[in-house]
C-alpha positions as CSV (number, residue, x, y, z in Angstrom):
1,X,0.0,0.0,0.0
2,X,1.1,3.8,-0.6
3,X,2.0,5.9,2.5
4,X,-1.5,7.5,3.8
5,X,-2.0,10.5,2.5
6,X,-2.7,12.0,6.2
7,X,0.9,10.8,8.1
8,X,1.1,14.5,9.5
9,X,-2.3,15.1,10.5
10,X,-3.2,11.3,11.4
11,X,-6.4,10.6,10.4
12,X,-9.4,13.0,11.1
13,X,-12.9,11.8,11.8
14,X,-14.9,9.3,9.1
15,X,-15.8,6.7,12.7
16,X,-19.2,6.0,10.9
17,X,-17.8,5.0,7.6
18,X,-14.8,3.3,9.0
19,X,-16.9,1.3,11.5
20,X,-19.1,0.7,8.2
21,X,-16.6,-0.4,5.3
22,X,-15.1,-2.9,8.3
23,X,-18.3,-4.4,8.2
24,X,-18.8,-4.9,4.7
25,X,-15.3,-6.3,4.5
26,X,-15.9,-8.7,7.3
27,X,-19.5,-9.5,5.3
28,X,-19.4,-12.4,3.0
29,X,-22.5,-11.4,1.2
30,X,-20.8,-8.2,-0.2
31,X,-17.8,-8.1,-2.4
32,X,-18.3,-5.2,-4.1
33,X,-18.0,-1.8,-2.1
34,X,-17.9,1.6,-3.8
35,X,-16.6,4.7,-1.7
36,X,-18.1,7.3,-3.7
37,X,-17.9,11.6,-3.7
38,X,-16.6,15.0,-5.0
39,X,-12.8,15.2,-5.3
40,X,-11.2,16.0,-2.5
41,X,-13.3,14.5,-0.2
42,X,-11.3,11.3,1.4
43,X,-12.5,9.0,-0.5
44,X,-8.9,7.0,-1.0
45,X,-7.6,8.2,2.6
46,X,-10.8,6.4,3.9
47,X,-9.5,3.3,2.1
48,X,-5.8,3.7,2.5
49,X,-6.9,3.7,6.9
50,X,-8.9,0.8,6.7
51,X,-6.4,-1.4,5.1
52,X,-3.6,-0.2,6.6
53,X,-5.7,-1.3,9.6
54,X,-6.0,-4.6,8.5
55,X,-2.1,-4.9,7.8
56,X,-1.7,-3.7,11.1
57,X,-3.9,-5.6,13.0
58,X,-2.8,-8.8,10.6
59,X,-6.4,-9.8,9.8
60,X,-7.3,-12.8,9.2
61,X,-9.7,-11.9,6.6
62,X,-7.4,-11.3,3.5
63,X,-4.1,-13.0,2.4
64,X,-3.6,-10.2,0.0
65,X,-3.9,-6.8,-0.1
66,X,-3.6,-4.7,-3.6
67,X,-4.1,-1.2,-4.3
68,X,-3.7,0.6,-7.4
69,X,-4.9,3.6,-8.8
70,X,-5.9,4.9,-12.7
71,X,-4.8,8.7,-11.5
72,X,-1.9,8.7,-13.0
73,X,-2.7,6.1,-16.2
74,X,-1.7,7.1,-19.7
75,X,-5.1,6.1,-21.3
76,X,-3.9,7.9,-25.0
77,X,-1.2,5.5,-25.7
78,X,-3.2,2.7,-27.4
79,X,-0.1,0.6,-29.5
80,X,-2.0,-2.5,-30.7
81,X,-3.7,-3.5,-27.5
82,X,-7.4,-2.5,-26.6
83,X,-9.0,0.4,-24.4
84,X,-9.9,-2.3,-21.8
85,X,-6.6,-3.6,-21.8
86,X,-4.4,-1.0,-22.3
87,X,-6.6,0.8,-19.3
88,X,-5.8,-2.5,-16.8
89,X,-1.9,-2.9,-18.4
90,X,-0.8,-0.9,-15.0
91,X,-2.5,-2.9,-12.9
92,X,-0.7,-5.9,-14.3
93,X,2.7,-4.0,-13.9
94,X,2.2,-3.7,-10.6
95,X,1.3,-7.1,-9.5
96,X,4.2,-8.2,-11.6
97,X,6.6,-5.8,-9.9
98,X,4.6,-6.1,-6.3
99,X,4.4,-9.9,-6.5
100,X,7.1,-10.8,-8.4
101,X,4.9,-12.9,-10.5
102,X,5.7,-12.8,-14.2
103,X,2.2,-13.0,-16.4
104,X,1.4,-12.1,-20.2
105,X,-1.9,-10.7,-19.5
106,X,-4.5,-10.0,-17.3
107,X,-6.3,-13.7,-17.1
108,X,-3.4,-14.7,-15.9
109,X,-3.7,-11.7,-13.4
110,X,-6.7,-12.7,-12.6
111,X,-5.6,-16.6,-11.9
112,X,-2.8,-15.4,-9.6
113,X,-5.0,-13.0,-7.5
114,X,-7.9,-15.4,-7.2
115,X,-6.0,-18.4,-6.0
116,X,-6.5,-16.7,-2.3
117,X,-8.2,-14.7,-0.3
118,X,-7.5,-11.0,-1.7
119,X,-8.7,-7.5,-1.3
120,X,-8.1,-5.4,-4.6
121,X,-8.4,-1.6,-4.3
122,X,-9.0,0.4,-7.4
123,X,-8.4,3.7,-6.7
124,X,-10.0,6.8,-9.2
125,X,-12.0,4.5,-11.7
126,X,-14.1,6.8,-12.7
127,X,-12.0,7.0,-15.7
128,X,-13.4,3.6,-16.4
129,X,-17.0,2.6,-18.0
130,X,-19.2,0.7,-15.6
131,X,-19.3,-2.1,-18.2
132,X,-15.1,-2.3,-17.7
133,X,-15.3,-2.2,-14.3
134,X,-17.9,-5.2,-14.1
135,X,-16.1,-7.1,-16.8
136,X,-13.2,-6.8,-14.7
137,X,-14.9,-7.8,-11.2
138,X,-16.6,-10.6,-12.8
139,X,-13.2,-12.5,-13.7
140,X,-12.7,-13.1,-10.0
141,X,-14.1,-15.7,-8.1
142,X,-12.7,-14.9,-4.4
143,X,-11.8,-11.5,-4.3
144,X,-13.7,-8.9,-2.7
145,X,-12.8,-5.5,-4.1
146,X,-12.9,-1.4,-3.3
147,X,-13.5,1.3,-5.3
148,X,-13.2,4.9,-5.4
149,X,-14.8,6.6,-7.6
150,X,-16.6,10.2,-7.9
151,X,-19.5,8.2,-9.5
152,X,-21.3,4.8,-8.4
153,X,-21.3,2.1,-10.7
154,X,-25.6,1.7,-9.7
155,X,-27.8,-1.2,-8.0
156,X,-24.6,-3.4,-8.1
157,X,-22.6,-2.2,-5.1
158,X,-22.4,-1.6,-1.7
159,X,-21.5,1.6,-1.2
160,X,-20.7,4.6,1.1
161,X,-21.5,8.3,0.0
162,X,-18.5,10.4,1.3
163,X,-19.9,13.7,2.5
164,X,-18.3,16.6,3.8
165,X,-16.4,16.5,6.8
166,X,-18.4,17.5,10.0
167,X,-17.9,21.3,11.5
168,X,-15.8,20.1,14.6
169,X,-13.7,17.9,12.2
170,X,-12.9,20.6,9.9
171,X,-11.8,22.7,12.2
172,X,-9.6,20.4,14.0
173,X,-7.9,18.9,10.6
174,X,-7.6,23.3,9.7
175,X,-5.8,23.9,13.5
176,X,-4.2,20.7,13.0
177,X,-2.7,21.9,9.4
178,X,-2.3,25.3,10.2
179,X,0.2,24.1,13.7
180,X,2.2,22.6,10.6
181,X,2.5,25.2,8.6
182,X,3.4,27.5,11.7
C-alpha cells in the first residue's frame, strides 16, 4: 500500500464510515464496495486507513492486499492492445513488480490473485466505464474489491457516500494543518 496521505495530521474523523466499510469487509455477502464523492473529499484516505488497519492488525480476513490507482494512467497510448486492456496494463505491472509474478496478461492476473483470499483496491476509476469495471470484477471468483470513484457504478454495489467533513472535524484537521505550517 502507498503511505497515507494523512501521516502529518493522522487521520481525522470518518468513525461511521470506518466502522461501516469494516463491516462490509468482514460481510461475506458483499464483495463489491464503492466509496463514492466529490474530489477531495477522502475517498482514497478512507480506504488507505482501513487497510492499513487490517495490515496492522494482521487480519485474518485477507491473504492479499492490492491497491492501485488509474490517476496517473496514460489512457492515449493505445499501441496495438485494446481500451480495456491497455486501461488494466498498470495494474498488471504492478502485480508483476509487487508480487514478483511474471504474467502475459491479465487472465493470468486474474488466476494469480484469485488463488487466495485478496482484497483489490481500485483507486480513481471513474476514468473507467461501468461495463469495464464489471467485466473486470466478474473474472474473479474470491476477491472482494474497493473502489473509489466520484461516480457509483448503480444497484450493483455496496456503497458509502462520502460527504463533507463534520464542523468540529474541519476545524480540527484546519488547527491541525495550520500548527504545521506554523
Amino acid at each position: 500500500l502507498p503511505e497515507p496521505q494523512h501521516n502529518e495530521t493522522k487521520f481525522i474523523g470518518r468513525k461511521d464510515e470506518i466502522k461501516k466499510l469494516n463491516k462490509y469487509l468482514e460481510s461475506n455477502r458483499i464483495n463489491l464496495i464503492s466509496i463514492c464523492g466529490p474530489g477531495g473529499l477522502g475517498k482514497t484516505a478512507l480506504a488507505l486507513e482501513v487497510c492499513s488497519n487490517l495490515i496492522s492488525e494482521e487480519n485474518d480476513i485477507f491473504d492479499r492486499i492490492v491497491y492501485f490507482t488509474f490517476k496517473n494512467e496514460d489512457l492515449l497510448d493505445t499501441k496495438n492492445i485494446s481500451k480495456y486492456e491497455k486501461k488494466f496494463s498498470g495494474f498488471i505491472q504492478m502485480v508483476d513488480e509487487e508480487f514478483d509474478y511474471q504474467c502475459e496478461d491479465l487472465s493470468e492476473v486474474v488466476e494469480f490473485l484469485d488463488e487466495k483470499k485478496t482484497l483489490i483496491i481500485l483507486d480513481n476509476t471513474e476514468i473507467l466505464s461501468k461495463d469495464e469495471i464489471l467485466e473486470f470484477y466478474y473474472q474473479f471468483d474470491n476477491a472482494k474489491f474497493i473502489l473509489t470513484s466520484r461516480v457509483g457504478l448503480g444497484e450493483v454495489e455496496t456503497r458509502i457516500n462520502l460527504k463533507e467533513l463534520k464542523k468540529e472535524e474541519s476545524l480540527f484537521l484546519f488547527r491541525t494543518l495550520a500548527e504545521i505550517e506554523g
